[in-house]
N, C-alpha and C positions, 0 to 999 in steps of 0.2 A: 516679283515686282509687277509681271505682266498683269498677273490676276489682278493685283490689289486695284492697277491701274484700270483694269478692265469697269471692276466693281464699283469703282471714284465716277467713273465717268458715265458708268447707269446712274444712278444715285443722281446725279447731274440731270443727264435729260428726260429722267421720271419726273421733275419737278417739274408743278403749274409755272407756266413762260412769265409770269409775273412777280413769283416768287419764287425764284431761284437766288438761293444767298449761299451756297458752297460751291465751290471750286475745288478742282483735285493739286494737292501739290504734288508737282508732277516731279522734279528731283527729288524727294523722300516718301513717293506713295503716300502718301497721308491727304486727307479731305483738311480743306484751311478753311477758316470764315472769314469773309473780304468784308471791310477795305482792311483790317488790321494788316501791315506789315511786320515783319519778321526785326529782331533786331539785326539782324546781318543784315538785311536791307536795307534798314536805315543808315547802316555805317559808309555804304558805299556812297558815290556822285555818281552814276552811271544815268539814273534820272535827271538830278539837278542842273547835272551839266549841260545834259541836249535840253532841260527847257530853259537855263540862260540865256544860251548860244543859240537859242529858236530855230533851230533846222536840225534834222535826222537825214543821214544815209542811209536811204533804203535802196538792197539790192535785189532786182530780180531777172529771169531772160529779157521781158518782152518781148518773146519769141513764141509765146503758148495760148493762144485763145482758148477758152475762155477766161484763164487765169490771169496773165499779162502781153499784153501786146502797143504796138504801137498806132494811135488810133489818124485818121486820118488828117491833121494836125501835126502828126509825129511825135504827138506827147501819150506817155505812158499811159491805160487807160486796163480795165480788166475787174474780173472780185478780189486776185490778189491787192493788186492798187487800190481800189475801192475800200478794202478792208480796213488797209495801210493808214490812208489819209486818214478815217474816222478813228481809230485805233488815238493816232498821236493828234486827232482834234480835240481828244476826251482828253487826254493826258494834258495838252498844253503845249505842245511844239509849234509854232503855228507855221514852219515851211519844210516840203522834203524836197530832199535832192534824191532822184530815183537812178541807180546806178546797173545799167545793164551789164550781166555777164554769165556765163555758163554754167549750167545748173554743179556740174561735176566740180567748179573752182569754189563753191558756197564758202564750201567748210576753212579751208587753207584762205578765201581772200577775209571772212568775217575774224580769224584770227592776226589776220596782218594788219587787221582794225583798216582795211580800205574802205570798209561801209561797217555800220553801226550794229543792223539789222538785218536780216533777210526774209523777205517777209513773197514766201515762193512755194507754199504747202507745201513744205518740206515734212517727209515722214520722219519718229523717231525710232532708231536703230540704237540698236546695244554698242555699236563702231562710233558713231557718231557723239553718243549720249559722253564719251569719254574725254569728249575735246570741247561740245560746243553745250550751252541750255538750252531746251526748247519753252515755247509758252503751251499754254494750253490752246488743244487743235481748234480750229474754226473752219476746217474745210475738212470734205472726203471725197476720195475718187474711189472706183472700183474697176482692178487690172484682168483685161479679157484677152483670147486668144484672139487673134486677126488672120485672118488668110485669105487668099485670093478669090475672088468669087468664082473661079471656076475650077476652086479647090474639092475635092471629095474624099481625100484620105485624113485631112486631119478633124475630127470630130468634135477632140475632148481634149484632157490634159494628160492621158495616156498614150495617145494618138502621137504626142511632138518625139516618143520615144524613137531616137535617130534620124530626127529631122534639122534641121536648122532653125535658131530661136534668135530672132533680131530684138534690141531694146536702146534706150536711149541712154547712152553712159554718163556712168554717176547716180542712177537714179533708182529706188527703193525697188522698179521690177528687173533693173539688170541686175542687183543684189539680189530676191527673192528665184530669179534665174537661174543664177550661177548654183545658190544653194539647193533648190529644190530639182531640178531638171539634169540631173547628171548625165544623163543618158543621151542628151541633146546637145546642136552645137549651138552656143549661146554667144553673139556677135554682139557688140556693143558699138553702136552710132552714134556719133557729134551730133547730129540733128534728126528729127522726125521727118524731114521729106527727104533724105537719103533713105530713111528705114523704107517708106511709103515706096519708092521709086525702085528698090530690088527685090519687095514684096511683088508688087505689078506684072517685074519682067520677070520673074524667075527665078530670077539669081539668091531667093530668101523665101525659103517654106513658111516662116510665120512670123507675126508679131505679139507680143504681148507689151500692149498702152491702153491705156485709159479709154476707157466708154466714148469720152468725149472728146478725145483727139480722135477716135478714127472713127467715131461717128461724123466730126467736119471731114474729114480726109473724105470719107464715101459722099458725104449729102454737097458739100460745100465744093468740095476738089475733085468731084464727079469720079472718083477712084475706085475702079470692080474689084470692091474689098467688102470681106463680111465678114462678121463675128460669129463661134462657134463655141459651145458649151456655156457652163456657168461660169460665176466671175473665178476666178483665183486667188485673188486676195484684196480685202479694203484696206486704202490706205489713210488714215487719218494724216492732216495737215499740220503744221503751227509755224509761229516766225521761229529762227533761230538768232540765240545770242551768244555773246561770249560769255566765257567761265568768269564767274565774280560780280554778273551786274543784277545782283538782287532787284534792289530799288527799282529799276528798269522792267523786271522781267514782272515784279508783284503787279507793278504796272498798267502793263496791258493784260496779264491776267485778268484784272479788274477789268478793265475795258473789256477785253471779251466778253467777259459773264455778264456785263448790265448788255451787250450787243445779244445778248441769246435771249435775254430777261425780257427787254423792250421788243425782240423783234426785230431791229436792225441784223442784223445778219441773216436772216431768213429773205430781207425785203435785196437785200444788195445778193443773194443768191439768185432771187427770180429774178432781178435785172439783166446779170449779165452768164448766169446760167442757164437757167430756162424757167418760165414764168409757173409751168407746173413742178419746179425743184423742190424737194422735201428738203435743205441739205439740214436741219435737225435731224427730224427723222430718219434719215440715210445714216447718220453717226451713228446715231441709237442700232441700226442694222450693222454697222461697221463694227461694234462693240460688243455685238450678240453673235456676231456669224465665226 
């Protein structure tokens, strides 16, 4: 399934940004042609309901620049958010209630339906794929090793062999840690400025986060941290939902693909990622590497 997925989603971003009309269906690997829904989509309310009821529970940390945070206001602001809002502008919901919580509670709180959606570039896993649906991705990070700047023994990814491996619990690189790096001691942290902070002192030989957390952590949070070797793995994004809401999920599938088609996701990338961001192009690298 990984390949076929693989293959769905070239297919995808080989096409002229104007004319892209397939989408991967991402729960049976199969390429779909939008808008046509599925008739198990149609049977559900999972759509009809949130655009009755005009508001969506969307959850995310607001704890992660550039993706969500709290902006000076104290209202949710970010690409995740940004995605969000336009996502259910297109669909028809016309209010969200933005619901902070930890990235490791996603899975267990979207199932106890305390929020609708999670919409936090969440990666998909073979663990996860079991419990919750994803949509198709719209974001990519890529996970690099972190160490102290005035590191000189860890190099590369053969380097952490017996060192200690810090990551953010719950999340696609403390998973990709645990399996890959046996030979390392691999820590798992509530938050990134704990990680950051026994990186610093000592107390934690490395980290493995995202390009763009521990690029703010160095440029932003002035932190003698640097990054060393090539990436180790890209991670593709998407919202997560529960099991059974077709309707919902064809959805914003659609919204995503006319958001890649028109250009809108590329323009809300360089906004509040960085104005030189390929994140197209970065997927297409996410998909090939």
């Amino acid at each position: 399934m990984e390949n076929t997925l693989r293959r769905s989603l070239r297919l995808l971003l080989r096409l002229p940004t104007l004319t892209l009309t397939l989408i991967l269906g991402l729960a049976a690997g199969a390429v779909l042609m939008l808008p046509m829904p599925s008739a198990q989509a149609a049977a559900d309310d999972s759509l009809s309901r949130l655009q009755q009821a005009g508001v969506v529970r969307i959850a995310n940390t607001q704890t992660s620049p550039p993706w969500s945070y709290l902006d000076d206001k104290n209202q949710p602001d970010g690409y995740d958010v940004a995605v969000a809002r336009e996502i259910f502008r297109r669909i028809g919901v016309a209010r969200i209630e933005f619901i902070a919580d930890k990235f490791k509670n996603f899975v267990e709180g979207i199932n106890a339906r305390k929020y609708d959606v999670v919409v936090n570039s969440m990666a998909r896993t073979p663990e996860r794929e079991k419990v919750v649906d994803f949509t198709l991705p719209y974001t990519v990070q890529d996970f690099r090793i972190w160490v102290n700047a005035s590191n000189t023994d860890i190099r590369d990814r053969a380097s952490l062999k017996g060192k200690s491996v810090g990551a953010s619990a719950g999340t696609a690189n403390e998973m990709w840690a645990h399996k890959n790096l046996p030979d390392s001691q691999v820590r798992a942290y509530e938050g990134g400025g704990f990680l950051y902070n026994d990186l610093v002192s000592g107390r934690l030989d490395s980290v493995i986060d995202s390009y763009f957390n521990g690029y703010k952590m160095k440029t932003i949070n002035n932190l003698p941290v640097k990054t060393v070797g090539a990436p180790l793995v890209y991670s593709l994004g998407a919202a997560v939902l529960p099991k059974h809401t077709d309707a919902l999920k064809a959805a914003m599938d659609k919204a995503i693909t006319d958001m890649i088609a028109d250009g809108t996701l590329q323009k809300i990338a360089q906004r509040y990622v960085s104005p030189d961001y390929d994140m197209v192009g970065n997927m297409k690298k996410a998909i090939n590497h």
